[in-house]
Steps between C-alpha positions, in 0.01 A plus 500: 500500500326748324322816665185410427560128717682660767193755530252247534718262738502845734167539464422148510682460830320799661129433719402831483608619164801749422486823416722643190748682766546160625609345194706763437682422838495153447637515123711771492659424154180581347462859436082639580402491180647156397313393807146644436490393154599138606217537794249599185588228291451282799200637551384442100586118524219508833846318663445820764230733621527823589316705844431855613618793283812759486777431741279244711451197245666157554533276259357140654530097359203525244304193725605662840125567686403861652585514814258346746301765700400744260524627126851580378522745170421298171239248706141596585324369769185277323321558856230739480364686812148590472 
């Protein structure tokens, strides 16, 4: 299986998205950088999307929904409050 399939059956598998350190933990023959440039070539191919910035982004399915309730990082809200 190559890293890039075993990446995306993690992520895949995963409701609320996994962060990089939980790859890492999850595939620990892949080394960190190995691992993020698989995750950006995943991201590329629109297979995955990517949410919040620095250390608190998950990677998520690229059709999973934002979370019900109230806007998640990448998704806006199209309610307007006036």
């Amino acid at each position: 299986m190559s890293s890039s399939s075993s990446l995306l059956g993690s992520i895949e598998a995963a409701v609320n998205g996994r962060t990089l350190a939980d790859l890492l933990a999850a595939h620990p023959e892949l080394t960190r950088r190995t691992a993020q440039r698989e995750l950006a070539k995943l991201v590329a191919s629109g297979q995955v999307t990517l949410r919040g910035k620095g250390r608190a982004c998950r990677y998520h399915r690229a059709d999973a929904l934002p979370e019900a309730g109230g806007e998640s990082a990448g998704f806006r809200s199209e309610e307007h409050t006036s």
